[in-house]
MDAnalysis code that builds the backbone (N, CA, C; Angstrom):
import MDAnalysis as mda
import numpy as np

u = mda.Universe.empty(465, n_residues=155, atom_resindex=np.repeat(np.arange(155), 3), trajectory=True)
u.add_TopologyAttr("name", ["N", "CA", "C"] * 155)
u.add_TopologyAttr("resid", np.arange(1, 156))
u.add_TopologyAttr("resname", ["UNK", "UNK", "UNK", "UNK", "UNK", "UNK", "UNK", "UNK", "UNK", "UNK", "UNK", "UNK", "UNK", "UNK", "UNK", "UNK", "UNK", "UNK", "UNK", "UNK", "UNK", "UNK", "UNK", "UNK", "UNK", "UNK", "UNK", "UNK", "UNK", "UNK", "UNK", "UNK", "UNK", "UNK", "UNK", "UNK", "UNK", "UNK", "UNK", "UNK", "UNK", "UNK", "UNK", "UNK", "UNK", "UNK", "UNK", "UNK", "UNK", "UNK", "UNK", "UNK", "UNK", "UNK", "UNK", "UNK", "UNK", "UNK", "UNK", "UNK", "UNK", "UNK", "UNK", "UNK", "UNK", "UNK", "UNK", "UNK", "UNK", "UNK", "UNK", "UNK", "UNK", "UNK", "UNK", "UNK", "UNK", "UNK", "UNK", "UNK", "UNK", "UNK", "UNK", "UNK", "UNK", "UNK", "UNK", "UNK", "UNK", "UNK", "UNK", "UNK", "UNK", "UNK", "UNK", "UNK", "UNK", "UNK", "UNK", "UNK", "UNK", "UNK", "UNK", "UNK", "UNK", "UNK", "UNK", "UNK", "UNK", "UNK", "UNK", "UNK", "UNK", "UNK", "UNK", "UNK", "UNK", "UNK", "UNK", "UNK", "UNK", "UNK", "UNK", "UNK", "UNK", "UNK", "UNK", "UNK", "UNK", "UNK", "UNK", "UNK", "UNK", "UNK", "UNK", "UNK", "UNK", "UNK", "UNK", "UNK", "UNK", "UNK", "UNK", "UNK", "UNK", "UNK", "UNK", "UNK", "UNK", "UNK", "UNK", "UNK", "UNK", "UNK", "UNK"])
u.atoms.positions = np.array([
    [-17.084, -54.318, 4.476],
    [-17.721, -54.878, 5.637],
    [-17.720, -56.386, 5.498],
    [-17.760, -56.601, 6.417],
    [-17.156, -58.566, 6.399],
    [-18.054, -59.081, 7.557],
    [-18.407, -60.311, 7.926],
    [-19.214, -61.698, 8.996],
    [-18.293, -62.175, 8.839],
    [-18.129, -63.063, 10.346],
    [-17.745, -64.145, 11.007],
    [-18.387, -64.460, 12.219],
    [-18.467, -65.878, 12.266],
    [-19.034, -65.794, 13.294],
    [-17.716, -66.900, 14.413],
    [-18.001, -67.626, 15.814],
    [-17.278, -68.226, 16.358],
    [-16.727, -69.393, 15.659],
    [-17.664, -70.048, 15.156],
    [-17.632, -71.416, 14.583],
    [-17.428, -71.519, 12.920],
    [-17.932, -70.465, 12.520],
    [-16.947, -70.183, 10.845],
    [-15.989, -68.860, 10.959],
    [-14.991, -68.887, 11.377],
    [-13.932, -67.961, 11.954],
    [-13.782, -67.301, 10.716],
    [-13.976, -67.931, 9.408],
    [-13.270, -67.075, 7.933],
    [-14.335, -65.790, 7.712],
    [-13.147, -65.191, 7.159],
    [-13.967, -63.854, 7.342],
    [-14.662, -63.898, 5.914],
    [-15.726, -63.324, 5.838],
    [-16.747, -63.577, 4.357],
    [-16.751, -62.301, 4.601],
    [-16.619, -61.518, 2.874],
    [-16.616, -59.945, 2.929],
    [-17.742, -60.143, 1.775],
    [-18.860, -59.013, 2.499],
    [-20.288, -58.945, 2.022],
    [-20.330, -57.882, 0.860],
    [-21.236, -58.277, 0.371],
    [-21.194, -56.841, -1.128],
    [-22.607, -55.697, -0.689],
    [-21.908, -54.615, -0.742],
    [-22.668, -53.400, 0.068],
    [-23.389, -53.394, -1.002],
    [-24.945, -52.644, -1.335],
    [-25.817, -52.449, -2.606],
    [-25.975, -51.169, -2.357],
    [-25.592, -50.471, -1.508],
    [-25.389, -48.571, -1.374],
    [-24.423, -48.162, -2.182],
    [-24.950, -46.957, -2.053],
    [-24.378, -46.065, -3.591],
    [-23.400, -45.121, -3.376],
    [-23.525, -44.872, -1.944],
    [-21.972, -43.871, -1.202],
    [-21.310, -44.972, -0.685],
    [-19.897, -44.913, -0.464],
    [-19.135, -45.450, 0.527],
    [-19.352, -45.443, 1.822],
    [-19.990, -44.451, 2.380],
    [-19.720, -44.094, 3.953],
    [-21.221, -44.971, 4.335],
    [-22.125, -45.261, 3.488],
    [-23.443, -45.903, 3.652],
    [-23.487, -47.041, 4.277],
    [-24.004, -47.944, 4.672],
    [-24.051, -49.585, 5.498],
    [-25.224, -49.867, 4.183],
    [-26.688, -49.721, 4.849],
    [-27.958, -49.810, 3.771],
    [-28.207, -51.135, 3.975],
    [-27.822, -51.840, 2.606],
    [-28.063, -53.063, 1.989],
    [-27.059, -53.844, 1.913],
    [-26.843, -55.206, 2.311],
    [-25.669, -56.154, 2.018],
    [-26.548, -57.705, 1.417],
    [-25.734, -57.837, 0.421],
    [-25.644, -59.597, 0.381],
    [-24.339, -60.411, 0.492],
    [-24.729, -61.450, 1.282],
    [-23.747, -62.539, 0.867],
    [-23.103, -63.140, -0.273],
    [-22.002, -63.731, -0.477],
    [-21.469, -63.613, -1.638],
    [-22.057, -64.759, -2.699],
    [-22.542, -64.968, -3.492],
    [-23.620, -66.342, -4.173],
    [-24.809, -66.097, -3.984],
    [-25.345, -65.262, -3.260],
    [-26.624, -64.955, -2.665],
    [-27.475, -64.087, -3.103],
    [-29.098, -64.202, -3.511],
    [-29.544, -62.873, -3.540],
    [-30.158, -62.466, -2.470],
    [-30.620, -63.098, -1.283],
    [-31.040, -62.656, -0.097],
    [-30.120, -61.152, 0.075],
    [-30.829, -60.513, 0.407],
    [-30.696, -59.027, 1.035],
    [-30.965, -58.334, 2.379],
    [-29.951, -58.592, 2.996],
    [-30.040, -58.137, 4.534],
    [-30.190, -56.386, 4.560],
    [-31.175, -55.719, 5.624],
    [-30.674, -54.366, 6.030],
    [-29.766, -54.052, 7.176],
    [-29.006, -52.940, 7.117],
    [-28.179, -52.805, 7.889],
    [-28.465, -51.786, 8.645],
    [-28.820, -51.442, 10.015],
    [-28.545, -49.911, 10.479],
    [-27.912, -49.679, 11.630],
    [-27.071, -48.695, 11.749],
    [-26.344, -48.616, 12.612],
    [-26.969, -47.474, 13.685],
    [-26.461, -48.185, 14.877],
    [-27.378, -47.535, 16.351],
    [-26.151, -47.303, 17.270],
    [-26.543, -46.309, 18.422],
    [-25.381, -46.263, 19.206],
    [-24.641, -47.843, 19.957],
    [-23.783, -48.213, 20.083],
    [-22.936, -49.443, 20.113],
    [-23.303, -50.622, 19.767],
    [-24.159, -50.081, 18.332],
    [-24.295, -51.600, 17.887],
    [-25.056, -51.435, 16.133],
    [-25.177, -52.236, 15.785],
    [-26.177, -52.801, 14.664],
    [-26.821, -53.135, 14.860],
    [-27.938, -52.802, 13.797],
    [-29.270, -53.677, 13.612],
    [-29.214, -54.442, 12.519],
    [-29.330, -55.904, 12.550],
    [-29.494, -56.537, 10.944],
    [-31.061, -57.152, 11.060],
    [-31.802, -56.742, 9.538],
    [-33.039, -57.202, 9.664],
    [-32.943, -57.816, 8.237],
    [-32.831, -59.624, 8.707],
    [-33.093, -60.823, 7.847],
    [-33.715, -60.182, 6.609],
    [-33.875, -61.070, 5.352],
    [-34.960, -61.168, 4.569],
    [-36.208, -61.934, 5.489],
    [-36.211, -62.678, 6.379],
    [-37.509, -62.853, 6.155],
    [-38.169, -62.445, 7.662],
    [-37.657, -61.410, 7.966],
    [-38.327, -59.937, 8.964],
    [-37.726, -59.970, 10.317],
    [-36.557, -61.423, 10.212],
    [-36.016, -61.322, 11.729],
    [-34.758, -60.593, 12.036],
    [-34.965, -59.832, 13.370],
    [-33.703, -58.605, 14.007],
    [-33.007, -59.468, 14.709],
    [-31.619, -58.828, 14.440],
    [-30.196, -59.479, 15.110],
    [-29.562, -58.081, 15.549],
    [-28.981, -57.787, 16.822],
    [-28.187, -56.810, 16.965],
    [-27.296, -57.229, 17.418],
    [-26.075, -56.536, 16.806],
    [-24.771, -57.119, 16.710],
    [-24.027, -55.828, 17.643],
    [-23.526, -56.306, 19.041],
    [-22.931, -54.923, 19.396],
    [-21.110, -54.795, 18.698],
    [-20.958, -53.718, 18.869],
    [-19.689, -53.409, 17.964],
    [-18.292, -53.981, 19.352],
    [-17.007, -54.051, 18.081],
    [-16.327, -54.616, 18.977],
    [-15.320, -53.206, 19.250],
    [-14.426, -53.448, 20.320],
    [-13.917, -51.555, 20.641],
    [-12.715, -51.588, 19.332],
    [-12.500, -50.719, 18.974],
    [-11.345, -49.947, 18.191],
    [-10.114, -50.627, 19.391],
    [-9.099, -51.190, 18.159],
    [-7.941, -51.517, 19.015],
    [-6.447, -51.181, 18.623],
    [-5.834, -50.600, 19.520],
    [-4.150, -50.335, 18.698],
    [-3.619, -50.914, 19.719],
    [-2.077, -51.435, 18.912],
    [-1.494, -52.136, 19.897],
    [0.109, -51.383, 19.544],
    [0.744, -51.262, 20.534],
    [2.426, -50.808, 19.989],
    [3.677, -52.149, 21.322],
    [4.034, -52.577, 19.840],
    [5.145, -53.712, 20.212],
    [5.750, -53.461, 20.404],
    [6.518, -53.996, 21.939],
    [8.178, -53.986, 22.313],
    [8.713, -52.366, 22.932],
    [8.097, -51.771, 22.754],
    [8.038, -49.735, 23.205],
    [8.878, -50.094, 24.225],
    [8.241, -50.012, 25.329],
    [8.859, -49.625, 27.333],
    [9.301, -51.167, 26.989],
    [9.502, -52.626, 26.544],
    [9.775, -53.817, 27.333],
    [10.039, -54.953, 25.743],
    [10.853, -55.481, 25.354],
    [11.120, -56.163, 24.633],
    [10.095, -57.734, 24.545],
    [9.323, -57.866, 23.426],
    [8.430, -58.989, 23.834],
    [7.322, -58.747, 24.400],
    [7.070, -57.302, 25.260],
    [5.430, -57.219, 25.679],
    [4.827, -55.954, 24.554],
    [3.600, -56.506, 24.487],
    [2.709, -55.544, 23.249],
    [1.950, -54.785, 24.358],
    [1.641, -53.500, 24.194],
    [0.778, -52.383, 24.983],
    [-1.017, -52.328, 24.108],
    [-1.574, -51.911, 24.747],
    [-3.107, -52.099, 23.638],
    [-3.325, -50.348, 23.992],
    [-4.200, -50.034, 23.523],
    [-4.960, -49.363, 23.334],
    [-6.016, -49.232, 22.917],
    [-7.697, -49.477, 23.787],
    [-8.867, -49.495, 23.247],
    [-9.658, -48.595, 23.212],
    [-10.399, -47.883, 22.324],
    [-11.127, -47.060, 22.441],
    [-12.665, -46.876, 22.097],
    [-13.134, -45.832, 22.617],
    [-14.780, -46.245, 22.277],
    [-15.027, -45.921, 21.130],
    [-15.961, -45.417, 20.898],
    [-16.441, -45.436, 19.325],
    [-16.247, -43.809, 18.787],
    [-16.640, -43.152, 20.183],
    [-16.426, -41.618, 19.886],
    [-14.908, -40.836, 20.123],
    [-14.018, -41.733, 20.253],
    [-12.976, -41.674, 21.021],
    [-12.517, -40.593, 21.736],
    [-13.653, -40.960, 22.800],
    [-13.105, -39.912, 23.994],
    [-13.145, -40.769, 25.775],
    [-12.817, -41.598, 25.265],
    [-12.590, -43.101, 26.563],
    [-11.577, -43.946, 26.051],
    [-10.464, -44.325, 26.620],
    [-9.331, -45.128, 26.271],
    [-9.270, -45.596, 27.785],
    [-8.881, -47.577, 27.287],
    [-8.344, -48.088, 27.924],
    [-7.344, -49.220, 27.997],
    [-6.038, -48.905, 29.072],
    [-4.918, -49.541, 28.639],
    [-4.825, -50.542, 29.290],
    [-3.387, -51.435, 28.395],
    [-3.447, -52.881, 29.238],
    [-2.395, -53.434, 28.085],
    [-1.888, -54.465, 28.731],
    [-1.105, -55.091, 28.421],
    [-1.005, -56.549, 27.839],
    [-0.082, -57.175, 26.902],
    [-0.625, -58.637, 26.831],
    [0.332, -59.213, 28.058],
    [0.997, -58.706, 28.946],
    [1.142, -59.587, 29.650],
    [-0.037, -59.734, 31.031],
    [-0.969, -59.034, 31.097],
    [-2.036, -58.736, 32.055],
    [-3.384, -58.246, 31.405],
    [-3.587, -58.887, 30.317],
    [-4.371, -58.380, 29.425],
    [-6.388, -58.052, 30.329],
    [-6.088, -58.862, 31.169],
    [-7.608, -58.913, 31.769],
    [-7.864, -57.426, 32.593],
    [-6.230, -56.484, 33.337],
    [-6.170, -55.333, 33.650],
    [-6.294, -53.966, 32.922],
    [-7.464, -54.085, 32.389],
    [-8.015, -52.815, 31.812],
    [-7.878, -51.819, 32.389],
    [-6.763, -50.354, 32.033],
    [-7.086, -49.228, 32.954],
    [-7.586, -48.446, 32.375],
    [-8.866, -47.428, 32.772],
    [-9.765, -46.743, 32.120],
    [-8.637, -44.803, 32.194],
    [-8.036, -44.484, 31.092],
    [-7.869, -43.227, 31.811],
    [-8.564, -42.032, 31.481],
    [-7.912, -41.445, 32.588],
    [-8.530, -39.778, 32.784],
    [-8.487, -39.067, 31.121],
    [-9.463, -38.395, 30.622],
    [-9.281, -37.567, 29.718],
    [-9.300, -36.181, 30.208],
    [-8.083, -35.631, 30.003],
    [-7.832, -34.413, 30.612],
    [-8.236, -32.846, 29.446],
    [-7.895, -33.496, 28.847],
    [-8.224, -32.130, 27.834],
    [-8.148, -32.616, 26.415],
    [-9.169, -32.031, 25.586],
    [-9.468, -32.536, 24.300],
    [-8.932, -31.290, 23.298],
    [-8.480, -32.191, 22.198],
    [-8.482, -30.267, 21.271],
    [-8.789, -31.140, 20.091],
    [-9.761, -30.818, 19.751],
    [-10.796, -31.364, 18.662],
    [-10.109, -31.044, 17.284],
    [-9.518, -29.692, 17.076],
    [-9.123, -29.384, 15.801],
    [-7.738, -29.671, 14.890],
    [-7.364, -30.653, 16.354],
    [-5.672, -31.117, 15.829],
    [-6.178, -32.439, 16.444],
    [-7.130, -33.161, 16.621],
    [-7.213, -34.665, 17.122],
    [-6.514, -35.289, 17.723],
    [-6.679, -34.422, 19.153],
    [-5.752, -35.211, 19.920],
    [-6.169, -34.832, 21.704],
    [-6.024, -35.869, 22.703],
    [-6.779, -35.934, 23.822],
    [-5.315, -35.921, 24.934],
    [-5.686, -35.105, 25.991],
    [-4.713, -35.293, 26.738],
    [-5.180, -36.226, 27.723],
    [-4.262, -37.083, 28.214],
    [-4.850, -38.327, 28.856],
    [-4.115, -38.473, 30.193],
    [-4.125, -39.326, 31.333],
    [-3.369, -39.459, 32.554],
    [-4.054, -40.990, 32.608],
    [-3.044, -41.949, 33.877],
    [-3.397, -42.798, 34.051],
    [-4.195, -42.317, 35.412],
    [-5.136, -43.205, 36.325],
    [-5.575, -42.917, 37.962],
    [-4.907, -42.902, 38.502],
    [-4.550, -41.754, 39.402],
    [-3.972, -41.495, 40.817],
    [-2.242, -41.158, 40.102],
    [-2.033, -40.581, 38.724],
    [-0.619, -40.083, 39.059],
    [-1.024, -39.075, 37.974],
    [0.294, -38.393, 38.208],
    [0.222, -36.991, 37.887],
    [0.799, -36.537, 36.255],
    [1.470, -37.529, 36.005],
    [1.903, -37.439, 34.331],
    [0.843, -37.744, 33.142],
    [1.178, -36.334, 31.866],
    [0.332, -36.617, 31.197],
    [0.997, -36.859, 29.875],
    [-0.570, -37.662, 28.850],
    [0.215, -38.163, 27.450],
    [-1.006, -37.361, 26.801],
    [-0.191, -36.991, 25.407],
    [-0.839, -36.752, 24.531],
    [-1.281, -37.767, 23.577],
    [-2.440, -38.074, 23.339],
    [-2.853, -39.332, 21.910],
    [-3.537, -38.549, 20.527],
    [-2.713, -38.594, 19.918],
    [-3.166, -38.132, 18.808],
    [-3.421, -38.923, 17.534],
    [-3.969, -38.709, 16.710],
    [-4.407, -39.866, 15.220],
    [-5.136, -38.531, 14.101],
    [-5.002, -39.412, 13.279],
    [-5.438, -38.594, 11.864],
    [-6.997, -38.730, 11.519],
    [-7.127, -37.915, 11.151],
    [-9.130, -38.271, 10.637],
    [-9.526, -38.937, 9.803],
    [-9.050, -40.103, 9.550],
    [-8.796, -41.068, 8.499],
    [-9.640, -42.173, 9.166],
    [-10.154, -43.026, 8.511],
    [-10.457, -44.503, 9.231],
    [-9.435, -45.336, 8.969],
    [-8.535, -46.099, 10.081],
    [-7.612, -47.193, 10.559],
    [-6.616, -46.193, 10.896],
    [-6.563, -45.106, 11.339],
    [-5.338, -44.494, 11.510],
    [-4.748, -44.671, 12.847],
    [-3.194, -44.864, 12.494],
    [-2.333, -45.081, 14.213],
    [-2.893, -43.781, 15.040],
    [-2.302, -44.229, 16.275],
    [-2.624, -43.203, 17.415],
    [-0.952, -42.826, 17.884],
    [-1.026, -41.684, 18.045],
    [0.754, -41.573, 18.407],
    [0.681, -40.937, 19.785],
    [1.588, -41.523, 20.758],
    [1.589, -41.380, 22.480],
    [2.108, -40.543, 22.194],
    [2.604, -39.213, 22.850],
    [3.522, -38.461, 23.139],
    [3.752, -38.461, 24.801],
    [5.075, -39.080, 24.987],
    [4.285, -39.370, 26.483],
    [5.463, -38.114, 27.108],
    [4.947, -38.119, 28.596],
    [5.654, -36.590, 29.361],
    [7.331, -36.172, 28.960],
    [8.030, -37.851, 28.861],
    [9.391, -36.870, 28.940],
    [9.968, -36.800, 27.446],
    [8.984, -36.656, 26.470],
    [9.143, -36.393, 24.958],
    [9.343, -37.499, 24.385],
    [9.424, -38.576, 24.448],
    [9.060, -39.659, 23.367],
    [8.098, -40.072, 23.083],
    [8.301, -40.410, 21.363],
    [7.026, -40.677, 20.688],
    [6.751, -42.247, 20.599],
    [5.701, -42.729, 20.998],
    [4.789, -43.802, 20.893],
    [4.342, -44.380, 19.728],
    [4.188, -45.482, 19.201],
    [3.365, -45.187, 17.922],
    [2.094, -46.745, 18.218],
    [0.992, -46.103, 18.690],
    [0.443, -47.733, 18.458],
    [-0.597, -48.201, 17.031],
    [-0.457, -48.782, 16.440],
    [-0.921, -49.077, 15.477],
    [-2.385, -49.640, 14.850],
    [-3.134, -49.616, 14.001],
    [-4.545, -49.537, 14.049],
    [-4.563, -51.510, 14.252],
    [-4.888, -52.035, 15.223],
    [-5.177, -53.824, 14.872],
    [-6.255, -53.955, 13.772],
    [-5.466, -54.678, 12.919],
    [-6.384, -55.205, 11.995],
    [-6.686, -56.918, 12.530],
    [-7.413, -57.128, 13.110],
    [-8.160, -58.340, 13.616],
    [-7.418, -59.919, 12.882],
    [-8.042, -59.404, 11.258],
    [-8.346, -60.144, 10.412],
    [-6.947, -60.378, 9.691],
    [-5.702, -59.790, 9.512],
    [-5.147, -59.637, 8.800],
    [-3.675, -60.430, 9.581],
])
């Protein structure tokens, strides 16, 4: 788990004081013994200072992007919510045109959502692994495979 904020853009990766991996709990800064708590709430965090003050931090969406696919030079996105059962697409050449699509059918036990864009009739399959950062793979109607990739922000 890592901070940044606008104005110190570098990413500072915090030292967790929990004892599972999958835990948030306790973090300090790196030189620091101040001890922040961490808890996580539906679309967001709670951080409560050492010295008793709350910050909620809302989360930013899950993002994949797949380069050059349908158009040489344009990147496709893919954002999703947290539960991923809402995706929305867009482009970097129109990046502000978010399209929200249809989720048509879910099959939970092979992770993967059947999806449509509004108002047409073709469907894609999105599928991904149960992994955290894992690609999402399009299968789109006339059998080719998609691959968009987990954005790592930071990297």
């Amino acid at each position: 788990m890592g901070y940044w904020t606008s104005t110190n853009t570098k990413y500072i990766e915090l030292r967790s004081l929990s004892t599972t991996p999958m835990q948030i709990g306790k973090v300090k800064f790196p030189g620091s013994n101040a001890i922040y708590s961490l808890k996580t709430t539906q679309g967001g965090l709670w951080c409560t200072h050492p010295n008793g003050k709350k910050q909620f931090f809302k989360l930013l969406p899950t993002t994949y992007r797949s380069k050059g696919f349908e158009q040489a030079g344009v990147i496709e996105y893919l954002e999703s919510s947290g539960d991923f059962t809402t995706y929305w697409y867009y482009t970097s050449q129109n990046p502000r045109n978010k399209i929200k699509l249809q989720t048509l059918r879910r099959d939970g036990k092979k992770f993967r959502f059947q999806v449509k864009f509004p108002g047409q009739k073709a469907t894609y399959w999105l599928s991904y692994q149960p992994m955290c950062d894992s690609d999402i793979t399009c299968l789109h109607p006339n059998g080719r495979k998609q691959v968009f990739e987990y954005y790592r922000w930071n990297k």
